[in-house]
C-alpha positions as CSV (number, residue, x, y, z in Angstrom):
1,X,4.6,-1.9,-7.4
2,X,2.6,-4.8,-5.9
3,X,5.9,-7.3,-5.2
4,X,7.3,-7.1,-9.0
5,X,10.4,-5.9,-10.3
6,X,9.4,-2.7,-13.0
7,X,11.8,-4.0,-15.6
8,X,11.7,-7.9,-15.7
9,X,8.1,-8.6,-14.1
10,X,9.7,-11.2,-11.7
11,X,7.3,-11.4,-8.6
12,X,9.9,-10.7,-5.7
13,X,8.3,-12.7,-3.2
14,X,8.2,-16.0,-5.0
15,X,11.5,-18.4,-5.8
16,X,13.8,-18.9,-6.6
17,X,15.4,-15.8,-4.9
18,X,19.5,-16.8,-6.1
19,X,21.0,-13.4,-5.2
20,X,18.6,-11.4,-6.4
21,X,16.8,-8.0,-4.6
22,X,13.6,-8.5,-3.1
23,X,13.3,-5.4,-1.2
24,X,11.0,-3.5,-3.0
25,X,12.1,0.0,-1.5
26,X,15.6,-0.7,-2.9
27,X,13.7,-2.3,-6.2
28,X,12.1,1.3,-6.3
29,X,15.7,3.3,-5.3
30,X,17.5,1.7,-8.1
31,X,14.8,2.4,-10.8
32,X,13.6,5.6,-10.0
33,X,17.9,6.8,-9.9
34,X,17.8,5.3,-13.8
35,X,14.9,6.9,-14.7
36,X,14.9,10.1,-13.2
37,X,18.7,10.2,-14.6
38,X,17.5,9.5,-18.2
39,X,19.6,6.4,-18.0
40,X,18.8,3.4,-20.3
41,X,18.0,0.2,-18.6
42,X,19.8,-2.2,-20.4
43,X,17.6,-5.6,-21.8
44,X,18.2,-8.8,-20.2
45,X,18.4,-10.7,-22.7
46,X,21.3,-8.5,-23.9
47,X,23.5,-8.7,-20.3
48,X,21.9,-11.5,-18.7
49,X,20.2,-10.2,-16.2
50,X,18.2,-7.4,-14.6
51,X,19.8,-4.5,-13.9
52,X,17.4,-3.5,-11.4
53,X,16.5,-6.6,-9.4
54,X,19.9,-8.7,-10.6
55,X,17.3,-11.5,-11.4
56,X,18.8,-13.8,-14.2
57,X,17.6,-14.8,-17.1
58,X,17.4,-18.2,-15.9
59,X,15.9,-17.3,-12.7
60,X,12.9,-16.0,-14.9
61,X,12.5,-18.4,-16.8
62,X,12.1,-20.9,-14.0
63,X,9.8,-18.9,-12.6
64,X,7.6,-18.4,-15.3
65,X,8.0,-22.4,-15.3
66,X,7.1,-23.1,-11.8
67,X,3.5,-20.8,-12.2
68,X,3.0,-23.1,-15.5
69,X,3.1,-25.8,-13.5
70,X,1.0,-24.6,-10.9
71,X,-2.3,-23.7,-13.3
């Protein structure tokens, strides 16, 4: 998985980390139960968050601001 969640592409080792999992064997737990269940993973932008990782929106988007920044 190389430290990102499967669903939302956050890297889980970089902030901001508000409440969100960044343990990637639970990360994997939680995906592979959806998956393996034939269970939808509902879109974040549609429920605000990940379903997986419980990274929001926000915390995303912030991220993806942060790495803009840093280039």
């Amino acid at each position: 998985m190389l430290g990102i969640c499967p669903n939302c592409k956050i890297k889980l080792k970089s902030p901001p980390f508000r409440d969100r999992e960044t343990n990637e064997v639970m990360i994997v737990m939680i995906y592979r139960s959806k998956v393996d269940r034939k269970l939808p993973i509902k879109k974040i932008h549609d429920i605000g968050y990940c379903e997986i990782c419980k990274a929001t929106k926000q915390d995303i988007e912030e991220q993806n601001k942060r790495e803009d920044n840093n280039l």
